[in-house]
C-alpha positions as CSV (number, residue, x, y, z in Angstrom):
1,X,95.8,102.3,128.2
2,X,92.7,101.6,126.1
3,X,91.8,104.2,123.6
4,X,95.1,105.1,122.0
5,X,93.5,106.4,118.8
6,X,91.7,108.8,121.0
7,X,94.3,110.2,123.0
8,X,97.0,112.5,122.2
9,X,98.5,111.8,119.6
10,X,101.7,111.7,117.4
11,X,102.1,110.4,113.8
12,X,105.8,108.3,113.3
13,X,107.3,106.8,110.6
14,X,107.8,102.8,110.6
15,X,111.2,101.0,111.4
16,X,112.2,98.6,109.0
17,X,114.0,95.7,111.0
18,X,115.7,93.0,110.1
19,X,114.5,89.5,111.5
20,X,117.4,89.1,113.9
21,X,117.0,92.8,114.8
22,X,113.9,92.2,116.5
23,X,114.0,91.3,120.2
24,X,116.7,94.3,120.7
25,X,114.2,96.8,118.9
26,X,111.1,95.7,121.2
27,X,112.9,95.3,124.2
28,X,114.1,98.8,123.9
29,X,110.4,100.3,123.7
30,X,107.2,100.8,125.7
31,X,105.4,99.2,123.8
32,X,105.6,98.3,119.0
33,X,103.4,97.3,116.5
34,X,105.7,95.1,114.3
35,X,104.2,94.0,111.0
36,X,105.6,90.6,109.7
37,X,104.9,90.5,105.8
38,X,106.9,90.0,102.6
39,X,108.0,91.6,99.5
40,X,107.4,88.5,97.6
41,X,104.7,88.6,94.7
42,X,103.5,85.1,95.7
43,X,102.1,86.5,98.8
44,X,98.9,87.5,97.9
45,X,97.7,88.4,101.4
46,X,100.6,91.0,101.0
47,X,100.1,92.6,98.9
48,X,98.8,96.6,100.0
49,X,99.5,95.7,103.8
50,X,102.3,97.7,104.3
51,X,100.5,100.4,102.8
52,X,97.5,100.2,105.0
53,X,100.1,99.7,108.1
54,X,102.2,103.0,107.2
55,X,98.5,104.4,107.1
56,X,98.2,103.3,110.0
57,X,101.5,104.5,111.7
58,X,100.7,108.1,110.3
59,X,97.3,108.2,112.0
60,X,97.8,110.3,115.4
61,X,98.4,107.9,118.3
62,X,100.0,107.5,121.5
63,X,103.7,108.9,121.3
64,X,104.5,105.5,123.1
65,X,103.0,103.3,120.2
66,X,106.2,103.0,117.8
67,X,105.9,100.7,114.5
68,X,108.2,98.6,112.7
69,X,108.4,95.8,110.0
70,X,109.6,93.0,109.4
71,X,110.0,91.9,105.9
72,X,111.6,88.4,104.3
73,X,110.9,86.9,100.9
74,X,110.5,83.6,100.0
75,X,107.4,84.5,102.1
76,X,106.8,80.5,103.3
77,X,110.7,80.8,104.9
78,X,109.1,82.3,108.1
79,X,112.2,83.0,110.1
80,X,112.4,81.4,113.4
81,X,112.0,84.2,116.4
82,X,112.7,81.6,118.9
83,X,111.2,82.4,122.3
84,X,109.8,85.8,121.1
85,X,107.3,84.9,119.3
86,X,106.1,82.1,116.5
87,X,105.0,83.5,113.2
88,X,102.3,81.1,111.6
89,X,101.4,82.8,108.6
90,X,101.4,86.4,106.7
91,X,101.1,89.2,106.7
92,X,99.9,89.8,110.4
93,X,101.1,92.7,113.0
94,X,102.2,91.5,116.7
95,X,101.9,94.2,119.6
96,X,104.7,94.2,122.4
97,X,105.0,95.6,125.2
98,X,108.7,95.6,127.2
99,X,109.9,93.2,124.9
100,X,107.1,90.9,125.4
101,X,104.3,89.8,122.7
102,X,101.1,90.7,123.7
103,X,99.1,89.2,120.9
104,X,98.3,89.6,117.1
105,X,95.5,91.6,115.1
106,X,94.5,89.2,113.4
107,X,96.0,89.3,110.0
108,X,95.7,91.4,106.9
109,X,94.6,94.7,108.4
110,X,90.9,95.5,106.4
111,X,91.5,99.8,106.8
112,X,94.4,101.7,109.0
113,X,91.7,102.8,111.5
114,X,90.5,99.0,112.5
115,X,94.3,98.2,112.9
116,X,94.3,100.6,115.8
117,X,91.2,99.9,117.2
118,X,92.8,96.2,117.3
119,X,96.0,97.2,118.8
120,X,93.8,98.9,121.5
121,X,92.0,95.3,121.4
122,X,95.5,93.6,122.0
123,X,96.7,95.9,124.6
124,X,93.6,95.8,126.8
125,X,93.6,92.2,126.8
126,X,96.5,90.3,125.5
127,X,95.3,87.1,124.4
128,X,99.1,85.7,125.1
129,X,98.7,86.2,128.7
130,X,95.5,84.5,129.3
131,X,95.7,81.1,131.1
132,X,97.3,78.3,128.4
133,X,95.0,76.2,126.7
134,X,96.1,73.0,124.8
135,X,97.7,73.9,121.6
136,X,96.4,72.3,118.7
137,X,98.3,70.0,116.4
138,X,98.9,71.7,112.8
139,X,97.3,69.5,110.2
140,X,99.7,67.6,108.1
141,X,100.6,68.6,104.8
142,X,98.3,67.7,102.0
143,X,100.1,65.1,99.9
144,X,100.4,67.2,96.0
145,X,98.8,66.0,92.7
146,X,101.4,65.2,90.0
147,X,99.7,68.4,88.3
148,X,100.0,70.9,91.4
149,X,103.5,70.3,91.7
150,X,104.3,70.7,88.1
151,X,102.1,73.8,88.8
152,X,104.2,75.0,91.9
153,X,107.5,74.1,89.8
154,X,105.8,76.3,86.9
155,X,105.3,79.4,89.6
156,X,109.2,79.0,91.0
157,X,110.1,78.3,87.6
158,X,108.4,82.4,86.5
159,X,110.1,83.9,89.3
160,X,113.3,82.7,88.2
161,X,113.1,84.2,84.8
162,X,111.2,87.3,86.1
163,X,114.3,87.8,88.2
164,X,117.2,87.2,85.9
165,X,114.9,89.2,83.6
166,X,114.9,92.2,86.0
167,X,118.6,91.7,86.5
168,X,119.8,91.6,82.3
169,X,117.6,94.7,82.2
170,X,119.6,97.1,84.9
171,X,122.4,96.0,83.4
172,X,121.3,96.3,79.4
173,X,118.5,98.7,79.4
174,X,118.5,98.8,76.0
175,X,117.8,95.3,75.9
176,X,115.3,95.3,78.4
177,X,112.1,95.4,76.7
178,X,113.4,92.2,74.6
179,X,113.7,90.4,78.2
180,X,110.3,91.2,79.3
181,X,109.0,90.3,76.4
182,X,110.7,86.9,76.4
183,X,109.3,86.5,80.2
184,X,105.8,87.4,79.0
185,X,104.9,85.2,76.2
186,X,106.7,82.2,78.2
187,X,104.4,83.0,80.8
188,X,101.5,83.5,78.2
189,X,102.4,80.1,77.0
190,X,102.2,78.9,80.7
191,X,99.1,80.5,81.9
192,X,97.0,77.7,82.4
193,X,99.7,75.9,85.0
194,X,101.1,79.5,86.4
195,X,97.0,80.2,87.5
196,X,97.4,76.8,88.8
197,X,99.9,77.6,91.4
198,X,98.9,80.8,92.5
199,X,95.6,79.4,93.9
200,X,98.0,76.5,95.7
201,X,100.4,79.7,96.7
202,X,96.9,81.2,98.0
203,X,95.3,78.1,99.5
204,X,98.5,75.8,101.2
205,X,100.1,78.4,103.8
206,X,100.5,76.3,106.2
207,X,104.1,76.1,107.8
208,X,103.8,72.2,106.7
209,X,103.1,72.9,103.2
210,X,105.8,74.9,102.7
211,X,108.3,72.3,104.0
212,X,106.4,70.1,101.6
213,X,106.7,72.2,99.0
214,X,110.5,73.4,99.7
215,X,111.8,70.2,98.0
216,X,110.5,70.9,95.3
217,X,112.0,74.4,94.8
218,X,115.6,72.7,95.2
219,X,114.7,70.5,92.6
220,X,113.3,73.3,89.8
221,X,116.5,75.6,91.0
222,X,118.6,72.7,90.1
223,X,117.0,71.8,86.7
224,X,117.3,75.5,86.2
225,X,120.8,76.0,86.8
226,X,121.5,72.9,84.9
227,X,120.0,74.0,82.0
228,X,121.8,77.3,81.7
229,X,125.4,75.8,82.1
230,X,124.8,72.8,80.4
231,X,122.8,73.3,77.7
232,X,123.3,77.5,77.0
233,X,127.1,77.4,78.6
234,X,126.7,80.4,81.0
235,X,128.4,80.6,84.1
236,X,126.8,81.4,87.2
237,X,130.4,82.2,88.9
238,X,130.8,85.5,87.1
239,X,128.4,88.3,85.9
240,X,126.4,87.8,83.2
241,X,127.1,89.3,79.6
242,X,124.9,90.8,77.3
243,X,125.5,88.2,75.1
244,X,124.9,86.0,78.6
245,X,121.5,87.9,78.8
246,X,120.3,87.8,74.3
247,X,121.0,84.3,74.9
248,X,119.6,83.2,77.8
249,X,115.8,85.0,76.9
250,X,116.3,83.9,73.2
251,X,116.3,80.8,74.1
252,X,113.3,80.3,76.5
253,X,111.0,78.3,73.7
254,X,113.5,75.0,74.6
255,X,113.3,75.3,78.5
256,X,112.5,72.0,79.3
């Protein structure tokens, strides 16, 4: 089976699965390259993967080999697999074979052509079938500075506005440059702390740092939400208005 990138070949598209449609896609094929990765900005690792893995698909190969992916935003809320396989970090691409992982590639993949040559790697010798070793304990969270988790509030906090902001727009084009503009000099404003939590977005992805840092996005959402009913009287049980919209952006100078 080694050499697939050799042999003859045909060029698929990829499947795009949801997480609980998983185990019935691999258990129906020979063998799939699923790519686990998010949408989410946050991700930085993400960002261009999926491009470099429908490269990837497109390059001939062995008409067995089918690829899929597996997308999910917040990008920490891995979804749990169960006994399929565990997920520890993204974006990385798991080969299976009869509904069975065989192993990883190893993360990011650096060009289309070395994620083949490491699904050749994988399917050659699966590290998941060699004898067990003794797992290794995952190191505890690292406890957060009062100024990284205003940071990390700061970063939840922009992709709450950039969201709403996206949202008013579709609905009020005409309006939308006035919401992006609104989004831009907050974040302008904010630089200093929103630089702040993208290097802790980029440097604590660990599964126990997000569970650390989960509280904390409960908390902002709250303080959000509160401050849009309470303080700027808009509903979140209907659609928003355009007047809903003007003043919601007008009035991002007095977010607390």
């Amino acid at each position: 089976m080694a050499g697939l990138l050799a042999q003859a070949c045909v060029a698929a598209p990829v499947t795009e699965l949801k997480p609980q449609e998983l185990a019935a896609f691999v258990a129906k094929h020979d063998y799939v390259v699923v790519q686990m990765t998010s949408p989410d900005l946050n991700c930085g690792y993400c960002k261009g993967a999926d491009d470099t893995f429908d490269r990837a698909a497109a390059l001939p190969h062995e008409p067995k080999l089918v690829y899929a992916r597996v997308q999910w935003k917040p990008w920490r809320e891995i979804p749990d697999f169960g006994p399929l396989v565990r997920v520890y970090g993204v974006p990385e691409q798991y080969v299976f074979r009869n509904g069975k992982a065989l192993g990883g590639t190893g993360g990011r993949p650096a060009s289309a052509a070395g994620l083949l040559t490491q699904v050749d790697q994988v399917i050659a010798d699966p590290p998941l079938l060699r004898p067990k070793q003794e797992p290794v304990a995952e190191k505890p969270a690292q406890p957060l500075s009062d100024a990284e988790r205003a940071s990390v509030k700061l970063g939840i906090r922009r992709d709450f506005l950039t969201a709403v902001s996206s949202a008013c727009g579709r609905m009020f084009p005409a309006h939308k440059a006035n919401y992006d503009g609104a989004v831009q000099s907050w974040r302008t404003a904010n630089e200093a702390g929103l630089k702040q939590a993208d290097v802790l977005m980029v440097t604590r992805t660990s599964r126990a740092d997000a569970l650390a840092m989960r509280p904390l996005a409960e908390e902002e959402k709250r303080s959000l939400q509160a401050w849009q009913t309470g303080k700027l009287g808009i509903s979140q049980q209907s659609a928003p208005t355009m007047a809903d919209c003007d003043k919601f952006y007008s009035s991002l100078a007095g977010l607390p």
